[in-house]
DSSP file (Angstrom, degrees, kcal/mol; ACC not computed):
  #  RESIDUE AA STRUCTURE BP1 BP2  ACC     N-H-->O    O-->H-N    N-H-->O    O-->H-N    TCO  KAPPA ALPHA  PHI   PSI    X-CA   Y-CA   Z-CA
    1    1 A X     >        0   0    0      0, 0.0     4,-1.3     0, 0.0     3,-0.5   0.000 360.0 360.0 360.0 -52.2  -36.9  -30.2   -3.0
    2    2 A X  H  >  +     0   0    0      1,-0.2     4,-2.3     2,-0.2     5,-0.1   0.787 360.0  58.1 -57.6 -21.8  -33.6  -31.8   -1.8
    3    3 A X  H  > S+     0   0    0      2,-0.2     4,-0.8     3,-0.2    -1,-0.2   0.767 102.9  53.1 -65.7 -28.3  -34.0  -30.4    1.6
    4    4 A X  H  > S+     0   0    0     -3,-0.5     4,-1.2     2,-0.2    -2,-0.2   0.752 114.5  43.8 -79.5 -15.1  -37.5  -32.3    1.8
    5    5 A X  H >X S+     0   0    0     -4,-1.3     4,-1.9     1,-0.2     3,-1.6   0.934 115.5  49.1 -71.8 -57.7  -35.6  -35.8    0.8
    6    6 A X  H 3X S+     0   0    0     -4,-2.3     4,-1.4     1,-0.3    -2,-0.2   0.736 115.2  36.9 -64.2 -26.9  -33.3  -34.7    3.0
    7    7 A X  H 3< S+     0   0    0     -4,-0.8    -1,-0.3     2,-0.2    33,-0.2   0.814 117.4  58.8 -79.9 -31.9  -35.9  -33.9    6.1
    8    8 A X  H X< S+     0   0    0     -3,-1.6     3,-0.5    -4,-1.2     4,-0.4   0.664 101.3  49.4 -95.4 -15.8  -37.8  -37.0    4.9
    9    9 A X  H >X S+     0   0    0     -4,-1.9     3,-2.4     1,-0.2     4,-1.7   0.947 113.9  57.3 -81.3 -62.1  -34.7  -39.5    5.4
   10   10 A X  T 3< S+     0   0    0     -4,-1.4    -1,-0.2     1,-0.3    -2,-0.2   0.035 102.3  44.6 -37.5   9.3  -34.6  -37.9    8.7
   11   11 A X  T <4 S+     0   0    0     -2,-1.1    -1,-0.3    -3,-0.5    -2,-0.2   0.281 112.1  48.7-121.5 -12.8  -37.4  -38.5    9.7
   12   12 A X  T X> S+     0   0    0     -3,-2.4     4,-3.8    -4,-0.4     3,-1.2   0.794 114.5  53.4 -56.8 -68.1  -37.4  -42.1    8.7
   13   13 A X  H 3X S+     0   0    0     -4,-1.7     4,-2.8     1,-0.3     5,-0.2   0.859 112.8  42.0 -53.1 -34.0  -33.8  -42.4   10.5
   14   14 A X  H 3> S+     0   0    0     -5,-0.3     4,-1.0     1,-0.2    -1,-0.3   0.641 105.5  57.4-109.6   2.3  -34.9  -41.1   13.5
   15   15 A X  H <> S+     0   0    0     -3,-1.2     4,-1.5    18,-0.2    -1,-0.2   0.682 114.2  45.5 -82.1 -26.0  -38.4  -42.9   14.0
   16   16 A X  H  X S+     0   0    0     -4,-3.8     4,-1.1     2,-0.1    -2,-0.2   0.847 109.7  53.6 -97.0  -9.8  -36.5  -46.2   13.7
   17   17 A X  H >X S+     0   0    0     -4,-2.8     4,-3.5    -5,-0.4     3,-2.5   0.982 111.5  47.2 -46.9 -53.5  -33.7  -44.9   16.1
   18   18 A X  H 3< S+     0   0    0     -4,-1.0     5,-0.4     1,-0.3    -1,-0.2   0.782 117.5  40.9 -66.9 -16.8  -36.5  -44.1   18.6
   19   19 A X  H 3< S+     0   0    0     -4,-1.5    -1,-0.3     1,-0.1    -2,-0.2   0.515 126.3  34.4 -91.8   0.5  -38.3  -47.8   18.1
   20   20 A X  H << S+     0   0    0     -3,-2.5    -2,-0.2    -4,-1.1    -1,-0.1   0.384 118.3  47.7-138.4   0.8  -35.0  -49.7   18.1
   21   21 A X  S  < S-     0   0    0     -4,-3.5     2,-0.1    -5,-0.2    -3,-0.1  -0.179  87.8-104.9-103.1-131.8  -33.2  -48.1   20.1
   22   22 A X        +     0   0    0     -2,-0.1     2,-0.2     4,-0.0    -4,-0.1  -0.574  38.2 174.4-168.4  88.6  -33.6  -46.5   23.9
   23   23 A X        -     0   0    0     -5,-0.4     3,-0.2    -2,-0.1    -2,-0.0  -0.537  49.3-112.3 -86.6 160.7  -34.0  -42.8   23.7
   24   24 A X  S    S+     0   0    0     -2,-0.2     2,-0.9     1,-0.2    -1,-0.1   0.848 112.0  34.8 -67.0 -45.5  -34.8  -41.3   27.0
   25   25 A X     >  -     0   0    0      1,-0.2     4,-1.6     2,-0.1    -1,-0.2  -0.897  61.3-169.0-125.7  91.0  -38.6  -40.4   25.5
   26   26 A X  H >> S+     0   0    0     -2,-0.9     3,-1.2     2,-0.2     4,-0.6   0.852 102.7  31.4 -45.2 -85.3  -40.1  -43.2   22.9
   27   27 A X  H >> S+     0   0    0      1,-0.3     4,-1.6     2,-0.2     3,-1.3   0.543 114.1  55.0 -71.2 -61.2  -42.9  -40.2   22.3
   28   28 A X  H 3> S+     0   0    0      1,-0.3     4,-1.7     2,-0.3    -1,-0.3   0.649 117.1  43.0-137.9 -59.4  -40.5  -37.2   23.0
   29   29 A X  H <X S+     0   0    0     -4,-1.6     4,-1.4    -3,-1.2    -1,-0.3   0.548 113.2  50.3   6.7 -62.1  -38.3  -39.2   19.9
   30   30 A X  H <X S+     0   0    0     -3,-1.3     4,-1.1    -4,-0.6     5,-0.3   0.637 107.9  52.9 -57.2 -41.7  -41.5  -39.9   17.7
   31   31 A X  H >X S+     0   0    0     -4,-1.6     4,-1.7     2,-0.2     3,-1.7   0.980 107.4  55.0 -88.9 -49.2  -42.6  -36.0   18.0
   32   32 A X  H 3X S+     0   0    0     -4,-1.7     4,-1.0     1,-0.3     5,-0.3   0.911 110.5  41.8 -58.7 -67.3  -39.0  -35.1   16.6
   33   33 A X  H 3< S+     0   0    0     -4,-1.4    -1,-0.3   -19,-0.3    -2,-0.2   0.439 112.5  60.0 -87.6  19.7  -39.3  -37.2   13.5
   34   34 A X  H XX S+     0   0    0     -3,-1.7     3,-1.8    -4,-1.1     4,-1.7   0.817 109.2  42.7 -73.9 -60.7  -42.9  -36.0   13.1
   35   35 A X  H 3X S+     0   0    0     -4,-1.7     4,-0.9    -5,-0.3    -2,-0.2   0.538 107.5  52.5 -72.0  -2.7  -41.8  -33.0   12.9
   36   36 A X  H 3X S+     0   0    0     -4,-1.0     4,-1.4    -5,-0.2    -1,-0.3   0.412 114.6  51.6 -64.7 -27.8  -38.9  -33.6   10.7
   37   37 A X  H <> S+     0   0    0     -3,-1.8     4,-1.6    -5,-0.3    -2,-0.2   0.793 107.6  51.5 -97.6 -46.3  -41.8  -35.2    8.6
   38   38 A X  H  X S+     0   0    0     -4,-1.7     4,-3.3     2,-0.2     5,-0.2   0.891 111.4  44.8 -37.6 -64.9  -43.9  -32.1    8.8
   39   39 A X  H  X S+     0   0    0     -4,-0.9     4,-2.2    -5,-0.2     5,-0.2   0.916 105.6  62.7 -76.8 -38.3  -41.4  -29.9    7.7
   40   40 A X  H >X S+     0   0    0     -4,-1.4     4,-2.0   -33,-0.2     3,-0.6   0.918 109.6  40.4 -26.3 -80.0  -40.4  -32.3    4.9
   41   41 A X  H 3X S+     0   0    0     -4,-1.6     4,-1.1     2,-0.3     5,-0.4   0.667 111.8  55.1 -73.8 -42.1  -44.0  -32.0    3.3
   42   42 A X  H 3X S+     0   0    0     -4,-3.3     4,-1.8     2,-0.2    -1,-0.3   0.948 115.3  41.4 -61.2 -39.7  -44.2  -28.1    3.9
   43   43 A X  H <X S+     0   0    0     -4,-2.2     4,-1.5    -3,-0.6    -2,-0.3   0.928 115.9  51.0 -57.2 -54.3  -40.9  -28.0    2.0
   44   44 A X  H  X S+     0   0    0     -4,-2.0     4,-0.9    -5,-0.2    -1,-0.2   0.768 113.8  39.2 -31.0 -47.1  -42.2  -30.5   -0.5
   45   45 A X  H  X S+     0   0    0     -4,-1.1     4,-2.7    -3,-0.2     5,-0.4   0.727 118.6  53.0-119.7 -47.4  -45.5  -28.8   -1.3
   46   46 A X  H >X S+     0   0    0     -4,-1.8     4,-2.5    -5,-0.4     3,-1.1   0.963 109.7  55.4 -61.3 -78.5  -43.2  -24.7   -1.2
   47   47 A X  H 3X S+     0   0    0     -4,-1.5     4,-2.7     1,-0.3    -2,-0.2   0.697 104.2  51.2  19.6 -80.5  -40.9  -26.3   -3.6
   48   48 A X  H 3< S+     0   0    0     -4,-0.9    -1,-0.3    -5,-0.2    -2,-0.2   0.788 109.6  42.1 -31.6 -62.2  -43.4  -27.0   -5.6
   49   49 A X  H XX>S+     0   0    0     -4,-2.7     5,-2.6    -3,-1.1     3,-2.5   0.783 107.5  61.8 -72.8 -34.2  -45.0  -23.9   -5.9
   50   50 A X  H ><5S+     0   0    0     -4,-2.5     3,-1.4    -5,-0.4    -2,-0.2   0.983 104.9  50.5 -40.6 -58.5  -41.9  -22.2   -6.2
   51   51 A X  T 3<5S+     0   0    0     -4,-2.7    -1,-0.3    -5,-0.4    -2,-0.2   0.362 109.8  48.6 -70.4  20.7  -41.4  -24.3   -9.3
   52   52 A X  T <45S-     0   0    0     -3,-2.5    -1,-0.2     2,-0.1    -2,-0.2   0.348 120.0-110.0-139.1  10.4  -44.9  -23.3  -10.6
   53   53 A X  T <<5 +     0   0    0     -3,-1.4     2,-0.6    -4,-0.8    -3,-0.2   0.786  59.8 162.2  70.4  31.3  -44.0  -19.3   -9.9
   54   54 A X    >>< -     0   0    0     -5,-2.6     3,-0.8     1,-0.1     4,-0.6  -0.761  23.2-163.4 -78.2 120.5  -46.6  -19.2   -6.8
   55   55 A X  H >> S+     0   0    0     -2,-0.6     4,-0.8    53,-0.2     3,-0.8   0.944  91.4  67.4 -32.7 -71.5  -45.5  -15.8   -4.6
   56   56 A X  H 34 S+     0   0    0      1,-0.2    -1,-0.2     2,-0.2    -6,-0.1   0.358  88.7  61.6 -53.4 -10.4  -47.2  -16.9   -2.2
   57   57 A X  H X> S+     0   0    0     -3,-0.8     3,-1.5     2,-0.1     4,-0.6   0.941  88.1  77.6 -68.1 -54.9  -44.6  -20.3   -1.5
   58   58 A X  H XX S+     0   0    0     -3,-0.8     2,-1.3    -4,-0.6     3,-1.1   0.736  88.3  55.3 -51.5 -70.6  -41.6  -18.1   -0.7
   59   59 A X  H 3< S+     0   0    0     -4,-0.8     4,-0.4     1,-0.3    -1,-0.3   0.211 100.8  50.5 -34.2  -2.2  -42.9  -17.3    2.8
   60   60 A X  H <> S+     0   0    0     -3,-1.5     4,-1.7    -2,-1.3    -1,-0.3   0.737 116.6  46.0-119.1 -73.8  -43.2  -20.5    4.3
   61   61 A X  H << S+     0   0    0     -3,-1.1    -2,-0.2    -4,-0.6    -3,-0.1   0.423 109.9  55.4 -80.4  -2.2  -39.3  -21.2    2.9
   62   62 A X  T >X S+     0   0    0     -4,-0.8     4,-3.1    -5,-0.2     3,-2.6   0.780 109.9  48.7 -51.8 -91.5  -38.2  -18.1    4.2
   63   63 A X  H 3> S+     0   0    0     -4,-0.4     4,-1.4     1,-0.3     5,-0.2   0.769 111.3  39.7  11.9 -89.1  -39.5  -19.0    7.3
   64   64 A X  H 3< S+     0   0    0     -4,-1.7    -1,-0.3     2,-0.2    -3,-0.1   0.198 115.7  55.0 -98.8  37.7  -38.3  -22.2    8.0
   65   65 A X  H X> S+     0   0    0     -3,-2.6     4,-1.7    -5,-0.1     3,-0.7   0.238 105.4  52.8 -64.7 -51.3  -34.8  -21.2    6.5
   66   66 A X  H 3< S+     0   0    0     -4,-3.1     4,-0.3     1,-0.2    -2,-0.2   0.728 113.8  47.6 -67.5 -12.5  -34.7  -18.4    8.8
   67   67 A X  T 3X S+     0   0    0     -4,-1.4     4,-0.9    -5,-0.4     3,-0.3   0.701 101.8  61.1 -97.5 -24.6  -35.4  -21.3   11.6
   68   68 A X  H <> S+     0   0    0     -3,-0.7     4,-2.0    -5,-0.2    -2,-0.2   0.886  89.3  71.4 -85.2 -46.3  -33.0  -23.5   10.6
   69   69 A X  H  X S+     0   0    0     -4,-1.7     4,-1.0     1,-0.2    -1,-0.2   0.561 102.4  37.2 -51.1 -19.9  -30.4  -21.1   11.2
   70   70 A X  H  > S+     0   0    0     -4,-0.3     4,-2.2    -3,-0.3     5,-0.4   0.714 115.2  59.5 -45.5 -50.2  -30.5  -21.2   15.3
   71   71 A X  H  X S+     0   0    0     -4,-0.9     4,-1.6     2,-0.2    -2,-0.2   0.895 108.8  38.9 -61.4 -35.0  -31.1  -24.5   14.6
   72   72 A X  H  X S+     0   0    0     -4,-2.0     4,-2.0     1,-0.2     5,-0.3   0.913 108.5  62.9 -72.1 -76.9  -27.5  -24.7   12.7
   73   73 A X  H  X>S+     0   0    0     -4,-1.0     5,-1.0     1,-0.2     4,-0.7   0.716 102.3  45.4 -18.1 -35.9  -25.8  -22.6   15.0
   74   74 A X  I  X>S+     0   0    0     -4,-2.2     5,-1.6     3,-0.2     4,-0.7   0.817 113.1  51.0 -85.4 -65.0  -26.2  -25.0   18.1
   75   75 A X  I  <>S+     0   0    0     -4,-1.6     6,-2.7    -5,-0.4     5,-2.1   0.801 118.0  37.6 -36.1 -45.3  -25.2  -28.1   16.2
   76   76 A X  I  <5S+     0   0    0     -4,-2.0    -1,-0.2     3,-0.2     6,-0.2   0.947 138.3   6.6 -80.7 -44.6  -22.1  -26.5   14.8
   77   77 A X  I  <5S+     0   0    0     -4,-0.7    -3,-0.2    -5,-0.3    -2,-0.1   0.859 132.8  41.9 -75.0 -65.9  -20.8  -24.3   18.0
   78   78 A X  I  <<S+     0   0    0     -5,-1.0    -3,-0.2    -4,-0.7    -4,-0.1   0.863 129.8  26.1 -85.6 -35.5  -22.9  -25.0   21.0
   79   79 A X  I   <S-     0   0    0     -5,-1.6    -3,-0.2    -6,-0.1    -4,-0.2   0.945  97.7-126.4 -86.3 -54.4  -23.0  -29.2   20.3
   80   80 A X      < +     0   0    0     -5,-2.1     2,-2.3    -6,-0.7     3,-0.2   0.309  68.8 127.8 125.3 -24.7  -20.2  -29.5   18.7
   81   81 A X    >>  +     0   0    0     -6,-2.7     4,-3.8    -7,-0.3     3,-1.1  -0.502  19.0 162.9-106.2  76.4  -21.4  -31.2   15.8
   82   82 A X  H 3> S+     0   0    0     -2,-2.3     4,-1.2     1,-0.3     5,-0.3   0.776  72.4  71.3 -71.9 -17.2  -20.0  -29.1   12.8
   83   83 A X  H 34 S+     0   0    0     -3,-0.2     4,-0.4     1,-0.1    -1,-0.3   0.805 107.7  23.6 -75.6 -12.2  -20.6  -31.8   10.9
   84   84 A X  H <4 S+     0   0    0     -3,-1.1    -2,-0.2     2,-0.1    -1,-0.1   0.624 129.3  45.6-120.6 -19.4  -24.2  -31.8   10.8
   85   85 A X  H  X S+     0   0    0     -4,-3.8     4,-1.8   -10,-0.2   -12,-0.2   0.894  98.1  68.6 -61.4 -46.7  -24.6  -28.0   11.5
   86   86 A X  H  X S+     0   0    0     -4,-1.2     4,-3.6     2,-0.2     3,-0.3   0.906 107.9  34.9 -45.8 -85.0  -22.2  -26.9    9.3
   87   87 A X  H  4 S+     0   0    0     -4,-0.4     4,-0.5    -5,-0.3    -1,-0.2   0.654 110.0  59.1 -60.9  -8.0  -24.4  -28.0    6.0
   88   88 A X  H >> S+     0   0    0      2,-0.2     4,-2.5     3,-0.1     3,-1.2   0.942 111.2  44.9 -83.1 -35.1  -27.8  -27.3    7.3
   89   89 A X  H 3X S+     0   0    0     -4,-1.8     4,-4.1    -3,-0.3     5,-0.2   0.975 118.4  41.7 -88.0 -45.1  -26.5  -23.2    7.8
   90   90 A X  H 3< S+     0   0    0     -4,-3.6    -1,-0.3     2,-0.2     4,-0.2   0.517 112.8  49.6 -84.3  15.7  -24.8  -22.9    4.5
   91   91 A X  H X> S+     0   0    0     -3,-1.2     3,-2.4    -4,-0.5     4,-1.8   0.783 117.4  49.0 -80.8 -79.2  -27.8  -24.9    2.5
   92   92 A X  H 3X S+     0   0    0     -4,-2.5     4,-3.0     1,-0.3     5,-0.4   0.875 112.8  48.2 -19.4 -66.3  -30.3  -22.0    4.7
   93   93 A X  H 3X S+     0   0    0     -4,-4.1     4,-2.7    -5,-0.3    -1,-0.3   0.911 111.7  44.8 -50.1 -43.7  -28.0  -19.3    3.6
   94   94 A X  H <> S+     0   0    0     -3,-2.4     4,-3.2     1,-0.3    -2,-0.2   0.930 112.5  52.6 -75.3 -49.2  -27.9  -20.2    0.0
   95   95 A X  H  X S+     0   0    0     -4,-1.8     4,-1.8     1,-0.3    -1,-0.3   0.845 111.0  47.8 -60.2 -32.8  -31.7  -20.7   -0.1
   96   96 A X  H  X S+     0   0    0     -4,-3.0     4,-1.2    -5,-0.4    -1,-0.3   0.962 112.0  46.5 -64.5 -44.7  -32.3  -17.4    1.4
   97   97 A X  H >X S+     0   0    0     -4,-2.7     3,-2.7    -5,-0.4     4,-0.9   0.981 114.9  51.1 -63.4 -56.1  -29.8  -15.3   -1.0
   98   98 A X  H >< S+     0   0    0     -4,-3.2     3,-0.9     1,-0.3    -1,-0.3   0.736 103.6  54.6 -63.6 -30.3  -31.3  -17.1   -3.9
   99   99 A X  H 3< S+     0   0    0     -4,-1.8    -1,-0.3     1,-0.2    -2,-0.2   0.578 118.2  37.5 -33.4 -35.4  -34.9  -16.3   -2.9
  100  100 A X  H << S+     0   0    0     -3,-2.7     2,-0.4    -4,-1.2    -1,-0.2   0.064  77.9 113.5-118.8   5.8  -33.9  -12.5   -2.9
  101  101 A X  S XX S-     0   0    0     -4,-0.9     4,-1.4    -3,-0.9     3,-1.2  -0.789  79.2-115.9 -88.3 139.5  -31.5  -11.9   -5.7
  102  102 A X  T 34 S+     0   0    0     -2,-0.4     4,-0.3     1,-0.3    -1,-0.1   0.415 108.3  61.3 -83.8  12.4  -33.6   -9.6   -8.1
  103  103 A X  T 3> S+     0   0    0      2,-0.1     4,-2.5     3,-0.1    -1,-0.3   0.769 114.2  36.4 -94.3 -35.9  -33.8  -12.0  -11.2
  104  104 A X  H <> S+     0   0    0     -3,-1.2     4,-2.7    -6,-0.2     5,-0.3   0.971 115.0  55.0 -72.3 -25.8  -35.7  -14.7   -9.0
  105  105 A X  H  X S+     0   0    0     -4,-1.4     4,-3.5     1,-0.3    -1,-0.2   0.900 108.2  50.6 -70.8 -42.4  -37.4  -12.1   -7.3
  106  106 A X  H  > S+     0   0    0     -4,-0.3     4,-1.1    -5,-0.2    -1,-0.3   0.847 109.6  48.5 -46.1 -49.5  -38.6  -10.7  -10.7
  107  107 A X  H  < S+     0   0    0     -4,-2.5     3,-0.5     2,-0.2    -2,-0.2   0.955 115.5  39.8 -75.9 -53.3  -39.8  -13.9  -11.9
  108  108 A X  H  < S+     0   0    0     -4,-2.7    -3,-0.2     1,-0.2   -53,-0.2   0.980 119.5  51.9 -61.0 -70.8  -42.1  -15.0   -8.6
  109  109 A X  H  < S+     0   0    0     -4,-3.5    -1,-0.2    -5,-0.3    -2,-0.2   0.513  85.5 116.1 -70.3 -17.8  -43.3  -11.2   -8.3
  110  110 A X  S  < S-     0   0    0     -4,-1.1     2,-0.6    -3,-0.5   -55,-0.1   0.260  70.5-101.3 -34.9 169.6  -44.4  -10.9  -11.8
  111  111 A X              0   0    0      1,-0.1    -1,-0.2     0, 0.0    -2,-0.1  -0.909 360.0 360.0 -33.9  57.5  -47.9  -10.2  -12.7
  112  112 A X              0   0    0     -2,-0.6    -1,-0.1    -3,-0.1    -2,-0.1   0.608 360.0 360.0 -97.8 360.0  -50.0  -12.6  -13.8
């Protein structure tokens, strides 16, 4: 759930860069913090079911943890920008291990 605040100020931040400032692409700008906005609301709504012991969330936040890591991996290395890589890879990582350590794994897989 704090990764969807977190996707959903980014996506705020970077729709008024792209109208107030002078991004090379107004629309190329706008489709980044749509999709930042997008992934907010899948995270939001996986979250959710995660908290309500739904199976069927984890995939979708495997997924776009497992995406986020490439995604970490340029900021911090290839850009430069460890500061804003840096937390996205070790948020990803943590979300993954906890997803697969065999008490949670117990509790989502259970039976109902």
């Amino acid at each position: 759930m704090l990764e969807a605040l977190a996707l959903l100020a980014l996506s705020v931040l970077l729709a008024v860069k792209a109208l107030t400032g002078h991004p090379h692409s107004v629309a190329g700008a706008l489709l980044g913090a749509a999709l930042a906005l997008l992934c907010a609301v899948v995270l939001a709504l996986c979250g959710r079911g995660l908290l309500a012991l739904r199976p069927a969330a984890r995939t979708p936040v495997v997924v776009l943890e497992v995406l986020a890591l490439p995604v970490s991996y340029d900021l911090s290395f290839q850009a430069g920008r460890v500061g804003y890589g840096a937390p996205i890879l070790v948020v990803a990582l943590v979300v993954l291990y906890l997803l697969f350590t065999p008490p949670v794994r117990a509790v989502i897989d259970r039976e109902m």
